[in-house]
C-alpha positions as a Python dict, from the first residue, in 0.01 Angstrom:
ca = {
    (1, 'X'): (0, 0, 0),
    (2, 'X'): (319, -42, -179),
    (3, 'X'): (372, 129, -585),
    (4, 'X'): (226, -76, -827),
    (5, 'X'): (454, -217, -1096),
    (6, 'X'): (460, -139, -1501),
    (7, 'X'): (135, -280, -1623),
    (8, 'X'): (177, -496, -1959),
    (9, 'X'): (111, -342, -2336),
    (10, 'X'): (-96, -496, -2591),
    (11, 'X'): (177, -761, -2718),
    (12, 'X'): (181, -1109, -2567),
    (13, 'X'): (535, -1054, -2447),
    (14, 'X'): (495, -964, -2124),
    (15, 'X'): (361, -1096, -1770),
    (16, 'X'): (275, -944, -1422),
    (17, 'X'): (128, -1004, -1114),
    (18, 'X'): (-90, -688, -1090),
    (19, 'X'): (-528, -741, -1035),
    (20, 'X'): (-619, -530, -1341),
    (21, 'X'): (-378, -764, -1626),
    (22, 'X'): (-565, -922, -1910),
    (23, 'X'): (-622, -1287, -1899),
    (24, 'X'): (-301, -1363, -2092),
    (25, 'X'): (-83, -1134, -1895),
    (26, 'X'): (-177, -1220, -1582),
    (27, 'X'): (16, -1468, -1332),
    (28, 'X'): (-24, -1468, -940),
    (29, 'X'): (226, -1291, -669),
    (30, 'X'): (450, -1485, -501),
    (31, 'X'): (264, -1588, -198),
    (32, 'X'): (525, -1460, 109),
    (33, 'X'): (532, -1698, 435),
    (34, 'X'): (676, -1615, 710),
    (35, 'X'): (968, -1315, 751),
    (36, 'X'): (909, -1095, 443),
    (37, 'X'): (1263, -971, 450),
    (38, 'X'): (1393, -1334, 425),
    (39, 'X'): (1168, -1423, 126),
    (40, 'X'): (1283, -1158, -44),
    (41, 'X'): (1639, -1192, 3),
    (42, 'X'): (1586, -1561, -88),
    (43, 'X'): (1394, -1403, -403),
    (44, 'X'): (1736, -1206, -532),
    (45, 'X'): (1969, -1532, -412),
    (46, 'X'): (1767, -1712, -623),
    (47, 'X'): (1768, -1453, -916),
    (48, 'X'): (2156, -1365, -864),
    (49, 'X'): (2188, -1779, -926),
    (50, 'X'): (1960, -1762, -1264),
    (51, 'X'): (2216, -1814, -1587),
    (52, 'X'): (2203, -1527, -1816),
    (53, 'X'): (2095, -1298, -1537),
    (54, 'X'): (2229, -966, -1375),
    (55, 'X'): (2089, -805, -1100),
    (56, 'X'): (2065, -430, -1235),
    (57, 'X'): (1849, -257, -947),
    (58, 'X'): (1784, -380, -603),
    (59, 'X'): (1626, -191, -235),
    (60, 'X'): (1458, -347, 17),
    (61, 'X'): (1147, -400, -183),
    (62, 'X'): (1237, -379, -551),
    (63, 'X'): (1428, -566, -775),
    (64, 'X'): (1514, -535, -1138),
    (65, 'X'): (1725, -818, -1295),
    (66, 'X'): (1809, -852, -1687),
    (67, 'X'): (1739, -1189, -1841),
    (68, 'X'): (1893, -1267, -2125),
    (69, 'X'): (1753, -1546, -2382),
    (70, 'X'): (1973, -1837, -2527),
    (71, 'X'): (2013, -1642, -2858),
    (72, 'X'): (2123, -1267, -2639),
    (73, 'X'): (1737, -1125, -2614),
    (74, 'X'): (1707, -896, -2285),
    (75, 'X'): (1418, -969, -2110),
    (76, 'X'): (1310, -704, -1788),
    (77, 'X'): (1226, -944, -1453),
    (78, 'X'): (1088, -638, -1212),
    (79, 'X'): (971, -772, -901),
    (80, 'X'): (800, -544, -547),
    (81, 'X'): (801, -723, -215),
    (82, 'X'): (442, -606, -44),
    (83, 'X'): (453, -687, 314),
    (84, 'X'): (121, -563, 422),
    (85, 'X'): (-78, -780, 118),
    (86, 'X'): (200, -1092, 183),
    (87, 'X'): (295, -1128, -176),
    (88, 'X'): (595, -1024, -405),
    (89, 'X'): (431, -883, -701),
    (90, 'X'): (636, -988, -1042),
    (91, 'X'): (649, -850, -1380),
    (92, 'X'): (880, -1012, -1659),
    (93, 'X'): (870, -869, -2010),
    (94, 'X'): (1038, -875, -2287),
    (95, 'X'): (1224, -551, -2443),
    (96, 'X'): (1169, -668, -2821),
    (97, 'X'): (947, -864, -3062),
    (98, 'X'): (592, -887, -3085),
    (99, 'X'): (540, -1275, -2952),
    (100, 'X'): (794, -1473, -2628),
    (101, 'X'): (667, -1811, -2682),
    (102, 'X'): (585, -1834, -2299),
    (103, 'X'): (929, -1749, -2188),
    (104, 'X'): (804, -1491, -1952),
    (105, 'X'): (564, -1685, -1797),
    (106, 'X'): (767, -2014, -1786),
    (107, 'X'): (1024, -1766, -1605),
    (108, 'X'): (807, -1674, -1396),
    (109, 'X'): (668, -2004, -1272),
    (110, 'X'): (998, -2176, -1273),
    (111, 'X'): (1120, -1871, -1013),
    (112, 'X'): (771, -1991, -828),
    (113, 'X'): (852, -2301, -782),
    (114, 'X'): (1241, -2263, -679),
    (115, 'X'): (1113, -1954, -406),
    (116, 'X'): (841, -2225, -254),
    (117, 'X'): (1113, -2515, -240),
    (118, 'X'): (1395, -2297, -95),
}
């Protein structure tokens, strides 16, 4: 069982992969195929790539990058690699404001699609 990550608040600014989220904060893990290691490491390639982003935590099953927004906004992109369940469980929130207009979310997805194309 690998340690869950931050559950979102109450404000619509926030995403994550874990079972309990409300409707609107939920997304899926990333599904991992194949090596888990390798996924992973293609995970934070991928993330070190991202404009506006800086890798500010990383092990061998946790990152934590810093997005930041056109306009300078830091946004937190946490994500736990879970070998045993075959997913990378993802979390991306932003640090202020009440509303993201999807960014999250879009982030999310778009880092989805790139990780299942790579």
């Amino acid at each position: 069982m690998c340690e869950p990550l931050a559950p979102c608040g109450r404000r619509p600014n926030c995403v994550c992969s874990r079972d309990d989220a409300s409707a609107r904060h939920r997304v899926e893990p990333f599904a991992v195929a194949g090596d888990a290691a390798a996924a992973f490491a293609r995970l934070k390639s991928l993330l070190a790539g991202m404009p506006r982003t800086a890798i500010v935590a990383a092990t061998e099953d946790y990152l934590h990058a810093v997005c930041r927004t056109r306009i300078g906004f830091a946004d937190d992109l946490e994500c736990r690699l879970c070998r045993a369940q075959g997913v990378i469980h993802v979390r991306s929130a932003s640090r202020l404001g009440y509303y993201d207009f999807g960014v999250n979310r879009a982030r999310v997805e778009a880092l989805r699609r790139r990780l299942q194309s790579a």
